[in-house]
C-alpha positions as CSV (number, residue, x, y, z in Angstrom):
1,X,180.0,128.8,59.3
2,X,181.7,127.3,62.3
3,X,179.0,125.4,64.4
4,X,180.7,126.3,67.6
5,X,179.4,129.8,66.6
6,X,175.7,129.0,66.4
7,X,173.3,129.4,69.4
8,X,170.1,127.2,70.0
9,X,167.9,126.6,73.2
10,X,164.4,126.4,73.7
11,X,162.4,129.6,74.8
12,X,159.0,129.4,76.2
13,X,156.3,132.5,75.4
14,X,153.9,132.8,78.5
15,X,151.2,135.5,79.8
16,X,148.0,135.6,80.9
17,X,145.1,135.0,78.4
18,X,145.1,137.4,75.4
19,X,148.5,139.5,75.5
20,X,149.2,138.6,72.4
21,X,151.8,135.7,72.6
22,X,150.5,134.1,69.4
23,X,150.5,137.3,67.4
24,X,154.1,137.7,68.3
25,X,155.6,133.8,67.7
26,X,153.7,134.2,64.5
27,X,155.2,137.5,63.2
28,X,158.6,136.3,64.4
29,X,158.0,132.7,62.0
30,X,156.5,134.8,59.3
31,X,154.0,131.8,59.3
32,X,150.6,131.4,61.1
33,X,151.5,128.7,63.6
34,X,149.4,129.4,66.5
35,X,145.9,130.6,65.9
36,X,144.7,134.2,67.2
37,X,141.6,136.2,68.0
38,X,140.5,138.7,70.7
39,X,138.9,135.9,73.0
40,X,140.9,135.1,75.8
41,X,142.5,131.5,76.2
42,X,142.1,131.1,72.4
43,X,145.3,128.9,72.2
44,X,144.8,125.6,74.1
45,X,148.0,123.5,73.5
46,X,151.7,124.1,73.5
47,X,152.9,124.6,70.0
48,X,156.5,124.9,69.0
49,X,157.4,127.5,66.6
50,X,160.9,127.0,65.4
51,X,162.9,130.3,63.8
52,X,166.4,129.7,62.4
53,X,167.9,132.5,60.9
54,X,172.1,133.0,60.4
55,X,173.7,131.2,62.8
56,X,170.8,130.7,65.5
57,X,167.7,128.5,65.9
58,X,164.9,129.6,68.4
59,X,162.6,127.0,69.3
60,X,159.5,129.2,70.7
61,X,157.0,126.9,72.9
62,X,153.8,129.0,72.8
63,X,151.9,128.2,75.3
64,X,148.2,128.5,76.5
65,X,147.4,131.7,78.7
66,X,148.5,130.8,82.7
67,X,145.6,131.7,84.9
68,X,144.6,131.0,88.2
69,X,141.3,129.4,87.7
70,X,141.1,125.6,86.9
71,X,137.3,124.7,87.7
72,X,136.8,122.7,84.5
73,X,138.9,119.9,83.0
74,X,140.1,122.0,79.8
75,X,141.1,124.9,82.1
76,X,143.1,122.4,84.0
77,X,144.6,120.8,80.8
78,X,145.6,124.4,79.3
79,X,147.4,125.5,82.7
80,X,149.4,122.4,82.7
81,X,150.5,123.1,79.5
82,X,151.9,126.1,80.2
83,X,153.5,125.6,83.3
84,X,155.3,122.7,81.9
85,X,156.6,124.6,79.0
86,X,159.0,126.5,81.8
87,X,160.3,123.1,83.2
88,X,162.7,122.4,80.1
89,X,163.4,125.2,78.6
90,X,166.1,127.7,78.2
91,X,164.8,131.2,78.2
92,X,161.5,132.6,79.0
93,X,160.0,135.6,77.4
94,X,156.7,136.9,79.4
95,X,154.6,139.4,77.7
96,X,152.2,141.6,79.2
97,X,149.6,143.8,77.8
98,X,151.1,147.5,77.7
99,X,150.1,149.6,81.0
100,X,147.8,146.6,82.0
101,X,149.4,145.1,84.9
102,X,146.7,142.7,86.8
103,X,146.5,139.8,89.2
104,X,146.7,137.6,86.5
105,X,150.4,139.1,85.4
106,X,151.4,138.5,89.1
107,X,150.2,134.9,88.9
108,X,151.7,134.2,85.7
109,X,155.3,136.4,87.4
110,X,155.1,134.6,90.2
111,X,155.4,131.2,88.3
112,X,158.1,132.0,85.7
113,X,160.2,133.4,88.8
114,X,160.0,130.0,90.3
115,X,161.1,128.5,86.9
116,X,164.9,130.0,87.8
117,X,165.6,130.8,83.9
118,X,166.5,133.7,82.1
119,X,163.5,135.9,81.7
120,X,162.6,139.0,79.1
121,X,159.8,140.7,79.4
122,X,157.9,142.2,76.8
123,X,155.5,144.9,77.2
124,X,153.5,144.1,73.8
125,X,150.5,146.5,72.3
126,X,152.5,149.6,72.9
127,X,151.0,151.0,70.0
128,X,147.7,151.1,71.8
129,X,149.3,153.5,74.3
130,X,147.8,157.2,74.4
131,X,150.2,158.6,76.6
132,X,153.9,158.0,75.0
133,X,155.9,159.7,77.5
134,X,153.9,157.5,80.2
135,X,156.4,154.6,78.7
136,X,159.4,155.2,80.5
137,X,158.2,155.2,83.4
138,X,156.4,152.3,83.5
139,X,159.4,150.6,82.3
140,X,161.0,151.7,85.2
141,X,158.6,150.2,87.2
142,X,158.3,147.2,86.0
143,X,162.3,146.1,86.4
144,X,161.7,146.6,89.9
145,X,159.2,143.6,90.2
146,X,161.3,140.9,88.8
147,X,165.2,140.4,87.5
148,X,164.8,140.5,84.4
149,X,167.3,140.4,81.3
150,X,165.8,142.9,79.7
151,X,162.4,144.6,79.1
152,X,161.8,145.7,75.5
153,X,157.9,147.5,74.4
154,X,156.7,146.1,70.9
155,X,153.7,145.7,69.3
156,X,153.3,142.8,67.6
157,X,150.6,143.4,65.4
158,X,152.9,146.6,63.5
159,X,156.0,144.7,64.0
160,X,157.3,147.5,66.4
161,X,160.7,146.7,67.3
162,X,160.1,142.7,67.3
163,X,163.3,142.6,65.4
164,X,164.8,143.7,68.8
165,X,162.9,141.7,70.8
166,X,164.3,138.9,69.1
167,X,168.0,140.6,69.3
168,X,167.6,140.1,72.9
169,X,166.2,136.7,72.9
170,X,169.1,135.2,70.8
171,X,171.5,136.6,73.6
172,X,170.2,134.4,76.0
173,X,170.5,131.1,74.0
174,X,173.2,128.6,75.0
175,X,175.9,127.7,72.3
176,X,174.8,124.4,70.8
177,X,173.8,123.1,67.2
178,X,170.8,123.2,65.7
179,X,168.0,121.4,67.4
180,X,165.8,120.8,64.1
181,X,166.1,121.2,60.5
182,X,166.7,124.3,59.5
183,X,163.7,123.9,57.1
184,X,161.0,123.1,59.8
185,X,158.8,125.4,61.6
186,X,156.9,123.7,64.2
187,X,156.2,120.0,65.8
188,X,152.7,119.9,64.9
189,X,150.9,118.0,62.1
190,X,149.3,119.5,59.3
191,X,146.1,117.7,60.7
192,X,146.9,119.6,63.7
193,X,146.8,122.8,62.2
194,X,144.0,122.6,60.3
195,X,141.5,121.9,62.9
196,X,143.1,124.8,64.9
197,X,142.4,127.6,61.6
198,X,139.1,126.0,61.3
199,X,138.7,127.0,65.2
200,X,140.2,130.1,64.8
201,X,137.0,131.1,62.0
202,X,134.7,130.2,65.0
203,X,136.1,132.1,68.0
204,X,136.4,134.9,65.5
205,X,132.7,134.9,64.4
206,X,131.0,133.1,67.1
207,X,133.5,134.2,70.2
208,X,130.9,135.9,72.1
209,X,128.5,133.4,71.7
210,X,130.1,130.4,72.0
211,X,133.6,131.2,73.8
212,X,135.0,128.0,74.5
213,X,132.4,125.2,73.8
214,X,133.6,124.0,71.2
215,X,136.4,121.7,69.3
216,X,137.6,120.5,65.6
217,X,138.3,116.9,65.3
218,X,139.7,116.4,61.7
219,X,138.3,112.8,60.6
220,X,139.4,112.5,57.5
221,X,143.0,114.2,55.4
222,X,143.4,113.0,52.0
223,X,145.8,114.3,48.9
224,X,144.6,112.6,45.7
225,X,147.7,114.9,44.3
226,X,145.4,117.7,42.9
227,X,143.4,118.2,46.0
228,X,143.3,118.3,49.7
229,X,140.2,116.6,50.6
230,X,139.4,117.2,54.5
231,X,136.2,116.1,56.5
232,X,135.9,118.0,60.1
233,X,133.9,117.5,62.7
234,X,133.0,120.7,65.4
235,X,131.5,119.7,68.7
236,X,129.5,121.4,71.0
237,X,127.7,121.2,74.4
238,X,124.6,121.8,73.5
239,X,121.7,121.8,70.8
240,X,121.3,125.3,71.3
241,X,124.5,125.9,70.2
242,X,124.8,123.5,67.2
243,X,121.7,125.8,65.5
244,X,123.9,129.0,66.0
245,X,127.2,127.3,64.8
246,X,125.2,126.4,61.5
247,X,123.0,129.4,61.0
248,X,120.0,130.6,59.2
249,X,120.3,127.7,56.5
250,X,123.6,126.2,56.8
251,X,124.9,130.2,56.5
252,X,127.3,130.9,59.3
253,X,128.5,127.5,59.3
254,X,129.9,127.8,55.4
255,X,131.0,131.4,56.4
256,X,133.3,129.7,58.8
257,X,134.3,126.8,56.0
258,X,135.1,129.5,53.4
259,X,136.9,131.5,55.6
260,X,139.0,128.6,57.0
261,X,139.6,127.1,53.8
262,X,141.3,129.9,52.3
263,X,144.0,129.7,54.8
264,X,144.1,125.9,54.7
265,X,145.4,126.4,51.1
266,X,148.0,128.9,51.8
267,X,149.5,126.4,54.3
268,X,148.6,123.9,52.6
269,X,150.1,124.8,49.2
270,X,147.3,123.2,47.7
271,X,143.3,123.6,46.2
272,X,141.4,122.1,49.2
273,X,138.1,120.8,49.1
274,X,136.8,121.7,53.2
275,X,133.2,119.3,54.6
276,X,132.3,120.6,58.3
277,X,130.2,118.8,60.4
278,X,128.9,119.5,63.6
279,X,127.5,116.9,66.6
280,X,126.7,117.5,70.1
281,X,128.8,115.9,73.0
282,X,127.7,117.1,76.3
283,X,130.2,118.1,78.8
284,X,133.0,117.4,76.4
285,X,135.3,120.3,78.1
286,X,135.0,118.8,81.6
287,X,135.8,115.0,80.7
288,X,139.0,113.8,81.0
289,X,138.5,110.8,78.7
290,X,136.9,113.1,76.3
291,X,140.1,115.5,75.9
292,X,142.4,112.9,75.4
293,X,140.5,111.5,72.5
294,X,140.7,115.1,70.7
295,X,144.5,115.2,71.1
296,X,144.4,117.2,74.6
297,X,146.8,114.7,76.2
298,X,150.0,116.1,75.3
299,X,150.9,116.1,78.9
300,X,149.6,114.2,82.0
């Protein structure tokens, strides 16, 4: 293959909280890289999720969900995240929850206009949609409120024309080598993406009770060649929280350790032995110095 013929650019997912921006990067990857569940602002960094495929490499920044509200210092943290993602990149792809338009879709429209790139919009859950013939429509609608390259419906949790989606995002890649190996997937550690699939088990099972007070610090990551071994640490706020994190005699807390550790050996490749602890650290989510010491300083 001639490399003159290959495209590569950097393409940056954004939406407000929970449209389902990590569901899609992940289908597209075929590889859990950014962690999901139905909680809003579940993802809290910018990941990058690299796809190369034939003669084109995509290098997806997913990104946490842009919202107006910034009272605390990790709602501050996740918002600069995603709004630098659309500083250096080379595309944008903004998805929006089917029918769903809200303030929060013109906030997030309003700053991806300003970021003067190409943008495609994807109208994601479709398959949620009772009225079908509403659809066209809608699309309709929606190309009036921004210039978009193109606007294509998908659902990324059947896979509904994703393959498009992506069709349309390689057109908008400039000509250029490859920016990565072709065998790497994302810019993040493997420490780094175990405390997030360890988080994921607890927004999952604890999301309405504890939302967003706590994080996974992972202290220790050691291969003795036949296993993983890997010591975590989960904070909270609060006492009150700790007891419902561990449960009637240690039982959610192993729930959450079983369940995580299943996936940690599919990524990992390897038998892993999990130990969670967790420890109270009041006010954790609105300290500056506190974030930065749990890997939240990715930007400044």
């Amino acid at each position: 293959m001639n490399l003159s013929d290959r495209r590569s650019g950097y393409v940056a997912i954004v939406g407000r909280p929970n449209v389902g921006k990590s569901t899609l990067l992940n289908y597209i990857l075929r590889q859990k890289i950014s962690i999901t569940s139905r909680k809003p602002q579940t993802t809290r960094h910018q990941v990058l999720g690299i796809h190369t495929k034939d003669n084109y490499q995509i290098v997806f920044v997913d990104t946490p969900g842009l919202h107006p509200s910034g009272e605390r210092a990790i709602n501050r943290y996740m918002n600069r995240a995603a709004s630098s993602a659309l500083l250096d990149v080379d595309a944008i792809v903004m998805v929006i929850d089917r029918m769903n338009w809200s303030a929060g879709d013109d906030y997030v429209l309003e700053r991806v206009l300003q970021a003067e790139r190409p943008v495609l919009l994807a109208v994601n859950k479709v398959d949620l949609l009772q009225d079908k013939g509403a659809l066209l429509p809608w699309l309709a609608e929606l190309s009036a409120r921004g210039s978009f390259t193109d606007i294509v419906p998908v659902s990324a949790l059947t896979r509904h024309n994703v393959d498009h989606l992506e069709d349309a995002v390689v057109a908008m890649l400039p000509e250029g080598d490859f920016l990565f190996p072709e065998d790497q997937v994302t810019d993040r550690s493997q420490r780094f993406l175990v405390a997030e699939l360890i988080r994921e088990k607890i927004m999952r099972q604890l999301g309405d009770e504890l939302p967003y007070a706590t994080a996974v610090e992972v202290e220790s990551f050691k291969d003795d060649g036949r296993i993983v071994h890997i010591h975590a640490l989960i904070l909270v706020e609060r006492e009150g929280q700790k007891r419902i994190l561990i449960g009637d005699k240690g039982g959610r807390l192993k729930s959450i350790g079983q369940q995580a550790r299943v996936d940690i050996e599919e990524m990992l490749e390897s038998k892993v032995m999990l130990k969670l602890w967790v420890k109270v650290k009041g006010g954790w989510s609105d300290d500056d110095r506190a974030l930065k010491s749990l890997g939240y300083d990715d930007l400044t």
